[in-house]
N, C-alpha and C positions, 0 to 999 in steps of 0.2 A: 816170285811174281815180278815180271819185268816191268818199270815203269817208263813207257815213253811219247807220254806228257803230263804237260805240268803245267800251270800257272803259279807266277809266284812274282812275290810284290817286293820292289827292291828300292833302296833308298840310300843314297849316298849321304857321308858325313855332313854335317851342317860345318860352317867357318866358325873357328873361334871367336869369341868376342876379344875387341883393342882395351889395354887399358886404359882408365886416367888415374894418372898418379904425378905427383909435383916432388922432385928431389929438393931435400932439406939436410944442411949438416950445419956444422959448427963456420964453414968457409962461408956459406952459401947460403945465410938463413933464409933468404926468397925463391932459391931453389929453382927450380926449372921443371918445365914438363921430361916427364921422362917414361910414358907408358909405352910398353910394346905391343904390334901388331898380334893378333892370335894367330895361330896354325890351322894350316888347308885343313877341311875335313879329307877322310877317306876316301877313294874310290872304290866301287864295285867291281869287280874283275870275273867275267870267264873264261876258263880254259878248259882247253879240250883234255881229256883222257882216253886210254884205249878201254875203259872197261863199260861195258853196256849197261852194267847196274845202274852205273852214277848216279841215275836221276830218282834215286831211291831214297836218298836224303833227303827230295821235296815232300814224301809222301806226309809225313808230318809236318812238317815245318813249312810254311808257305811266305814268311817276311822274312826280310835278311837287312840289316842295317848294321854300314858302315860305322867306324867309329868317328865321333866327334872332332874336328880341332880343339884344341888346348887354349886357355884366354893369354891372355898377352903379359907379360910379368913385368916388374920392377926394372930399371936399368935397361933400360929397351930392349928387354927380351920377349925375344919371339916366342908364341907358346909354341909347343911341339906339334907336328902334324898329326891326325886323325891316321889311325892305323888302316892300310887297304883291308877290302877283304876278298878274298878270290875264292871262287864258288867253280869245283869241278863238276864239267857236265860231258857224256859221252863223247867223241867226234861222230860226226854224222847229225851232229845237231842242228836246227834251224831257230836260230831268235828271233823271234816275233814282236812286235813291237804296235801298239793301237792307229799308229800313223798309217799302217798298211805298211812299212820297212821292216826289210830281216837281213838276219845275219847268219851267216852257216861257216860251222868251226869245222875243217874238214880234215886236220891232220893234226898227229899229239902237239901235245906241248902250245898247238894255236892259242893266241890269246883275244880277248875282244873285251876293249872298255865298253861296259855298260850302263854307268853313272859315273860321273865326274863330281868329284868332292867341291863342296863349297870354299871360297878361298874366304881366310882371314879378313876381319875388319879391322883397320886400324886403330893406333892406341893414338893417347894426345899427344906425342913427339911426333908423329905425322904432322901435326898443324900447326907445328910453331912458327913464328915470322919474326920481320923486326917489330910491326902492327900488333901482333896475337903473342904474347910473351908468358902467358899464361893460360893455354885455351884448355876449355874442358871439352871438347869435341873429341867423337871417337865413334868408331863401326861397330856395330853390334855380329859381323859377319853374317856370310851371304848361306841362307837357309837351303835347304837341297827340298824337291818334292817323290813322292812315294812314286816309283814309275811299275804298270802293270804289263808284264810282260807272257808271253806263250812259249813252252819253250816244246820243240818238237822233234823226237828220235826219228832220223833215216839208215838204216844202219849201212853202212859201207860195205860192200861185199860184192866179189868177182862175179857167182855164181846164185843164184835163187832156186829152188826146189821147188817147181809147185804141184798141185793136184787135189784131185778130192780128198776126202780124210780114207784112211788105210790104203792110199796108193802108194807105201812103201817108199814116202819119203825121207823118214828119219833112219831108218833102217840102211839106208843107202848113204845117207850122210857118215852114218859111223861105220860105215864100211869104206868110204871115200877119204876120213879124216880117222884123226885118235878119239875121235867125240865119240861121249857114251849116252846117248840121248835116250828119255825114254820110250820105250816100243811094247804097245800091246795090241791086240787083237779086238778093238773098240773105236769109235769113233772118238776123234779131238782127242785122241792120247796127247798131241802137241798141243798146249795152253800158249804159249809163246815160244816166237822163233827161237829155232835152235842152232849155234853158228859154229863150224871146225875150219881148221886150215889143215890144207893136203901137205902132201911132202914137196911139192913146189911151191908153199907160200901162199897159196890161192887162197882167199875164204869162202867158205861155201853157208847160202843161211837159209836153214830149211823154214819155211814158211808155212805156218799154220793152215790146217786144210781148210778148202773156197769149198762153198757149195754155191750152187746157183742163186743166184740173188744178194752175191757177197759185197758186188758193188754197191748195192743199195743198201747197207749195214745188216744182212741178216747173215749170222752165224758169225764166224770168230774171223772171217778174211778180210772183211770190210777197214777194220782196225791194223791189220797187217799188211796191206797191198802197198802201203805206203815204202816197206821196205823195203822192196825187189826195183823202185825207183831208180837205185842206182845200182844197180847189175851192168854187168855188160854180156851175160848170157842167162837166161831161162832156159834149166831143165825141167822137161814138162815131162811128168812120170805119170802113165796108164797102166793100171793093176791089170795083169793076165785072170785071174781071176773074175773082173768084173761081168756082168751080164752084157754092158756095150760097152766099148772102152772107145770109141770113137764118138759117142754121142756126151763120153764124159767129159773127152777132148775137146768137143763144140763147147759146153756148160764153161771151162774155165776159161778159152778164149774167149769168150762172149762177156763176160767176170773181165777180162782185163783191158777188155775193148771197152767197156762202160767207163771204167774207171780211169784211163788213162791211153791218148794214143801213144806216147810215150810206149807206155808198157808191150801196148801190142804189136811196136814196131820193132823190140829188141828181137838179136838173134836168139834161135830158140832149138834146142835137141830136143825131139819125140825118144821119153824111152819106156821099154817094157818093162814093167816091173813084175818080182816074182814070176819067174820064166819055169822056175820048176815046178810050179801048179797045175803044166799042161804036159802030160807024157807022150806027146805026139810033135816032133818038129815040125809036120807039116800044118798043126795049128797055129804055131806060130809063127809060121810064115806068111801066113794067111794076114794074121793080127799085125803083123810088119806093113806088108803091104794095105790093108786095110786103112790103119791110123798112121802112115808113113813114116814109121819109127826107123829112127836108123839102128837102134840097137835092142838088144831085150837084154837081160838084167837076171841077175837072182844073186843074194846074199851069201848062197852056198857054191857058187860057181864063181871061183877068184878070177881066172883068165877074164870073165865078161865085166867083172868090175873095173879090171884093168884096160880093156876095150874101152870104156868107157869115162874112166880117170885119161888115158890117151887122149881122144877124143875133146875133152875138153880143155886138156892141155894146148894141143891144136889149134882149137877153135878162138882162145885167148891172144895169140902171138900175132 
């Protein structure tokens, strides 16, 4: 199960507390202040990674807290800093924040502070003077509060698949890539996007199938639209099969025209899917010109796959 969102509550290190402590020996029986400051607490850290699960480690776990600073030792020593902690989250992510600010990690390895550790309170050798020769003054360091954050998957990807459910989206995906997605002969066989790279590098992320009213959260697209946000092409795939395949073409544009002009302004390939359903070419020429497909398609005709991998190689540069 893919998970991509999540709420989760973050909270960086609190500062160490300062000591007070008075040096005493045999030279010096009055001794002196000699407390040290404590250590930063920890920061929060995200960084991005390439794997889309990531955000699977929220599913349980929804607080994450820094470690503490260390108190301030004897001989002005500083206590040790609070250890970071760095929380991997996919790229393609957007951090959300209650202020209405965010943050979007868009490539590996990205990093993004998301709580800053409390710094150290001072110990009583901070406040000695020639006045104050013995002070018991000291910081108790500086507390962090729980910050509530949304964190939200878009997943990066060249290419988007879209179309009703059985319009031989996934099917074309693992014919386009080495991806072995699942494929059966039912509606929502795809539960969540399913994502390959072609042999140019491209990623392709097939999209869970829209039915009409997906923009409006009904069926499994509403949840998913979000991802083909950052496409730089839409292939829009009509089933040869279907009873209208041009009225199914209105149903999804009309789907992503609700939900986003964005969406409906990207470029977009019309293709025929399942091309060998029809034993008559001049059906499908028909359905070409019809739903303005540039291409039609079948799983079992490699040259039209390659038409079509072309095609979109093309259409990218």
């Amino acid at each position: 199960m893919l998970i991509d969102e999540v709420h989760v509550f973050i909270k960086a290190g609190n500062g160490g507390r300062g000591m007070v402590h008075m040096y005493r020996d045999k030279m010096r029986p009055k001794g002196g202040p000699d407390g040290g400051d404590g250590g930063d607490g920890g920061d929060v850290i995200f960084k991005a990674v390439s794997d889309i699960s990531a955000l699977n480690i929220f599913r349980h776990q929804t607080k994450f807290i820094a470690e503490n600073g260390f108190p301030g030792g004897k001989n002005q020593m500083t206590g040790h800093n609070g250890a970071d902690l760095t929380l991997e989250i996919p790229i393609g992510s957007v951090i959300k924040f209650d202020d209405g600010t965010e943050k979007e990690l868009t490539h590996v390895d990205q990093t993004f502070l998301v709580a800053k550790g409390g710094k150290g309170g001072h110990g009583n050798y901070h406040y000695r003077s020639s006045t104050n020769q013995q002070p018991d003054q000291f910081q108790p360091g500086q507390p962090t509060e729980v910050i509530n954050i949304f964190i939200q998957l878009k997943l990066i990807a060249d290419i988007g698949l879209v179309g009703l459910p059985n319009a031989g989206k996934t099917s074309l995906l693992n014919e386009l890539t080495p991806a072995h997605a699942k494929v059966a002969d039912y509606p929502f066989t795809t539960l969540e996007p399913n994502l390959g790279v072609t042999k140019g590098g491209r990623i392709i992320a097939d999209i869970p199938g829209l039915i009409e009213g997906a923009s409006t959260g009904k069926g499994l697209g509403f949840k998913f639209l979000k991802h083909i946000e950052r496409t730089q092409i839409i292939v829009h795939c009509l089933a040869c099969d279907s009873p209208n395949p041009l009225a199914d073409y209105k149903k999804i544009r009309t789907e992503l025209e609700n939900y986003s002009s964005i969406l409906v302004s990207k470029p977009e390939i019309i293709v025929l899917t399942k091309s060998d359903l029809l034993d008559n070419p001049k059906d499908i020429a028909k359905l070409k010109k019809l739903t303005k497909a540039t291409l039609a398609t079948s799983i079992i005709d490699p040259d039209s796959i390659k038409k079509l991998n072309d095609l979109i190689a093309k259409r990218l540069k």
